[in-house]
NUVEX-41540 format. One record per residue (C-alpha): residue in three letters; residue number from 1; x, y, z. Coordinates in steps of 0.05 Angstrom, whole numbers. Layout:
N
<r ALA&k NUM&X X&Y Y&Z Z>
...
# end
This chain:
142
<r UNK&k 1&X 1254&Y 1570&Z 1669>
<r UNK&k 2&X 1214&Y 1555&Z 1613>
<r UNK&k 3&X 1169&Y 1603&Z 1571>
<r UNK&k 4&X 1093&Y 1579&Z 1568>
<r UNK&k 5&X 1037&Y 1620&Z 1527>
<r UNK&k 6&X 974&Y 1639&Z 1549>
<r UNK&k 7&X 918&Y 1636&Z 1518>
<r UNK&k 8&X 861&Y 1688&Z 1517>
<r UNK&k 9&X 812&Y 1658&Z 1581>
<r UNK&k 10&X 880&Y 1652&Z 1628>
<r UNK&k 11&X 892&Y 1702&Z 1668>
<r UNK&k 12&X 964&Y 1733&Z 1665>
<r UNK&k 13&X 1007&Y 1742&Z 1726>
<r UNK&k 14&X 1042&Y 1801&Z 1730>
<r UNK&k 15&X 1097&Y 1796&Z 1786>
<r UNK&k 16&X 1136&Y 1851&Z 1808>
<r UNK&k 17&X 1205&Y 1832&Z 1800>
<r UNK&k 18&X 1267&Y 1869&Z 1843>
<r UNK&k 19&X 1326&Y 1872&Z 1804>
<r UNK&k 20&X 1388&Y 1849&Z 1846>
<r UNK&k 21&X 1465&Y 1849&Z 1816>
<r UNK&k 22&X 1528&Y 1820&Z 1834>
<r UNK&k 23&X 1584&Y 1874&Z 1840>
<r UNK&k 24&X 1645&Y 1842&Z 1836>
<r UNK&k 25&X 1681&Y 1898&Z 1865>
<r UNK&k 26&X 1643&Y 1890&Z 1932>
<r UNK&k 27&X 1627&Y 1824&Z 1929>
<r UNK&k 28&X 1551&Y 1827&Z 1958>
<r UNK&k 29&X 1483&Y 1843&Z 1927>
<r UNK&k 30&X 1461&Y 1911&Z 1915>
<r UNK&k 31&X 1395&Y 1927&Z 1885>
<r UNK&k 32&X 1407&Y 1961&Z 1812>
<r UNK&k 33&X 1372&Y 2021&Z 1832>
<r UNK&k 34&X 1421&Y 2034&Z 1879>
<r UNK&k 35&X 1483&Y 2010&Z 1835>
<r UNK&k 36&X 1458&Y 2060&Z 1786>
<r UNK&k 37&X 1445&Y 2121&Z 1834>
<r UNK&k 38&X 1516&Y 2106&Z 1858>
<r UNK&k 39&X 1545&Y 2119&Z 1782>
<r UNK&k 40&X 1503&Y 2175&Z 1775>
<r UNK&k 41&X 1532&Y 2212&Z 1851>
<r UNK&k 42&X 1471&Y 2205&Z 1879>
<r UNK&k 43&X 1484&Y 2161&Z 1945>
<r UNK&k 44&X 1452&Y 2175&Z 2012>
<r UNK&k 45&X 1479&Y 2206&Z 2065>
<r UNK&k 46&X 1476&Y 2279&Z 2095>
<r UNK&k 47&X 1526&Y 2302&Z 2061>
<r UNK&k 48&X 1522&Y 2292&Z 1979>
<r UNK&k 49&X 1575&Y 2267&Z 1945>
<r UNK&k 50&X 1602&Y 2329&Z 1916>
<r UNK&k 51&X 1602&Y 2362&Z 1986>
<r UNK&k 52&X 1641&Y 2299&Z 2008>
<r UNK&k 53&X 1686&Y 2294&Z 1949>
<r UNK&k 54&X 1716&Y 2369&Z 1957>
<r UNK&k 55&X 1722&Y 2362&Z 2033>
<r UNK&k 56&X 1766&Y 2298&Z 2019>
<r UNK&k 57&X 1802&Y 2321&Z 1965>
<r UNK&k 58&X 1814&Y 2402&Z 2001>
<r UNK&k 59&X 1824&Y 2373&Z 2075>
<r UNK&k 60&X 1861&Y 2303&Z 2069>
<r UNK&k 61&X 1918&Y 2266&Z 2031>
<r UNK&k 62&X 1918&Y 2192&Z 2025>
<r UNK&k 63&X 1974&Y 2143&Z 2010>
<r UNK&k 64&X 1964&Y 2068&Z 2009>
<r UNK&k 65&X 2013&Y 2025&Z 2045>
<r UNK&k 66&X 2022&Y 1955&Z 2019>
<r UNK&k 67&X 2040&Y 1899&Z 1956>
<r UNK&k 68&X 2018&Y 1864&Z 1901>
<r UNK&k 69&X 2015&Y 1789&Z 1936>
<r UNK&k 70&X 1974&Y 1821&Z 1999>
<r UNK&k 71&X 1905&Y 1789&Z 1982>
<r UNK&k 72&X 1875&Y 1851&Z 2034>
<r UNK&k 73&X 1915&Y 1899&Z 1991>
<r UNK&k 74&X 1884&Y 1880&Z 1929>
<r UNK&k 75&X 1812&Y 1887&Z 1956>
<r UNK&k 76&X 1824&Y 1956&Z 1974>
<r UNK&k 77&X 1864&Y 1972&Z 1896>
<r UNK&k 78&X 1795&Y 1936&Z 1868>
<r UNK&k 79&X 1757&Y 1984&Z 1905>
<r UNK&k 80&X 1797&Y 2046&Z 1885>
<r UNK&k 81&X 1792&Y 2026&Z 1819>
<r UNK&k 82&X 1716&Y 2006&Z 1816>
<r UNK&k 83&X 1705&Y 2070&Z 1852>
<r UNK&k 84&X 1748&Y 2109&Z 1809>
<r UNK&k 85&X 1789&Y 2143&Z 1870>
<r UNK&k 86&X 1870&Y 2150&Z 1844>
<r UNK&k 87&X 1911&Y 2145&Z 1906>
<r UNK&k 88&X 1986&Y 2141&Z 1903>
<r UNK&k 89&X 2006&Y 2071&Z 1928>
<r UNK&k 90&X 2074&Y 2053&Z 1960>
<r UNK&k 91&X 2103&Y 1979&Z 1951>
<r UNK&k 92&X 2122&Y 1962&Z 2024>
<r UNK&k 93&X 2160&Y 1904&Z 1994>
<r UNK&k 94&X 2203&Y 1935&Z 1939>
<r UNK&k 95&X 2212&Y 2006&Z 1967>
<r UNK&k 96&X 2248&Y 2001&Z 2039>
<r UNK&k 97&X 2235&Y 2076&Z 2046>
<r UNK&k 98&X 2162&Y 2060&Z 2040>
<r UNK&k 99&X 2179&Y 2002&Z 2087>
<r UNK&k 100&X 2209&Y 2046&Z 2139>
<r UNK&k 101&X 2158&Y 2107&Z 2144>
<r UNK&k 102&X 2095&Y 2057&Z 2151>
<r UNK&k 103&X 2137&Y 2021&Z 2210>
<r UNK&k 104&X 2159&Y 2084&Z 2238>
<r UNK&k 105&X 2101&Y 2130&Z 2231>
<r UNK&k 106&X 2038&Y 2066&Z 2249>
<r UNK&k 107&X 2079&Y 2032&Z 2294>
<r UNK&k 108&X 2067&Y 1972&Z 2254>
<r UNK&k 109&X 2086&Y 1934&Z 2182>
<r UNK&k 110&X 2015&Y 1903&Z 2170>
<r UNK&k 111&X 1989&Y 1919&Z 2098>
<r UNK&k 112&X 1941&Y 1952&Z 2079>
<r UNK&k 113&X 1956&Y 2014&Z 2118>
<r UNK&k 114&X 1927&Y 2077&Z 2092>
<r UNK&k 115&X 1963&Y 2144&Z 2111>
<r UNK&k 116&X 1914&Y 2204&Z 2127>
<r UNK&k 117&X 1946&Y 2268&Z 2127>
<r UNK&k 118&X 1905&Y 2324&Z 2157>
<r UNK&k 119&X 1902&Y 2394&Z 2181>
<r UNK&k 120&X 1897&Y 2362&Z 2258>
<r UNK&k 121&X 1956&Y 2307&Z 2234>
<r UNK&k 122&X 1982&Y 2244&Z 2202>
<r UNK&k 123&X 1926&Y 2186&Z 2209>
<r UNK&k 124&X 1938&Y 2112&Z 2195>
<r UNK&k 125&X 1884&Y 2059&Z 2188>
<r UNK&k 126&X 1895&Y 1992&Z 2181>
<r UNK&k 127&X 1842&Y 1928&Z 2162>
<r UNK&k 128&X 1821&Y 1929&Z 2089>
<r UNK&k 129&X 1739&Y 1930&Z 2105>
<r UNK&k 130&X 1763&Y 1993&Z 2157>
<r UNK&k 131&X 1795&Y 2026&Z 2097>
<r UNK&k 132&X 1746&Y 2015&Z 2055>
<r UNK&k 133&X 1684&Y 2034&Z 2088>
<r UNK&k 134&X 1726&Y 2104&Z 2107>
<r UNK&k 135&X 1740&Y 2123&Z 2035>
<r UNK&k 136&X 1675&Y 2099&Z 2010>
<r UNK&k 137&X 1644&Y 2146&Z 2067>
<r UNK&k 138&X 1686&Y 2204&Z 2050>
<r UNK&k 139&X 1680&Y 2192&Z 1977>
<r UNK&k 140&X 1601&Y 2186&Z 1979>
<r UNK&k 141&X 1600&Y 2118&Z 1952>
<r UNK&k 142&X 1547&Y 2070&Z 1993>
# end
């Protein structure tokens, strides 16, 4: 794009422009207005984010089931940590107790696997976009 000057008899165009960023920790567009709102806790939803925030943190325990070489795992640990949400983590590879209670409590070994403890009883949720979109939904984060 290159800068050209106007002179006084030209009219100026004024455009408006719509700011759009790249969040690397989603990996899609969001308009800045909304990347902003989301630092400042003010996301959309019926619930606010505080609301959300204490139900998570009063009603429900997470653990993260998974390791460091699991491409899916890391998108969810980019997530927590863009987000700013500390849940403990359990190496499925290097911990076989970690190993055995994912097996024997989902059924399954497939990583990532996050373990929901509620009043109601133990969760698990599997698919790194499923787990996402939950925690970003309990967490108020659009």
């Amino acid at each position: 794009m290159t800068a050209t000057m106007t002179t006084a008899t030209e009219p100026r165009m004024i455009t408006r422009v719509r700011w759009t960023c790249w969040l690397v920790r989603v990996g899609m567009p969001i308009s800045l207005e909304r990347w902003m709102q989301s630092l400042l806790g003010m996301a959309w939803g019926a619930k606010g984010p505080a609301q959300t925030v204490a139900y998570s943190r009063a009603m429900e325990r997470y653990q993260l089931f998974g390791y460091n070489a699991c491409p899916f795992c890391y998108r969810v640990r980019r997530f927590l940590d863009s987000a700013g949400i500390e849940i403990q983590l359990r190496d499925t590879l290097r911990d076989r107790d970690a190993h055995a209670e994912l097996v024997a409590g989902g059924g399954r070994s497939t990583v990532p696997c996050l373990r929901i403890e509620r009043e109601d009883g133990v969760h698990w949720l599997y698919e790194s976009a499923d787990i996402i979109d939950y925690l970003g939904e309990r967490y108020g984060i659009a």
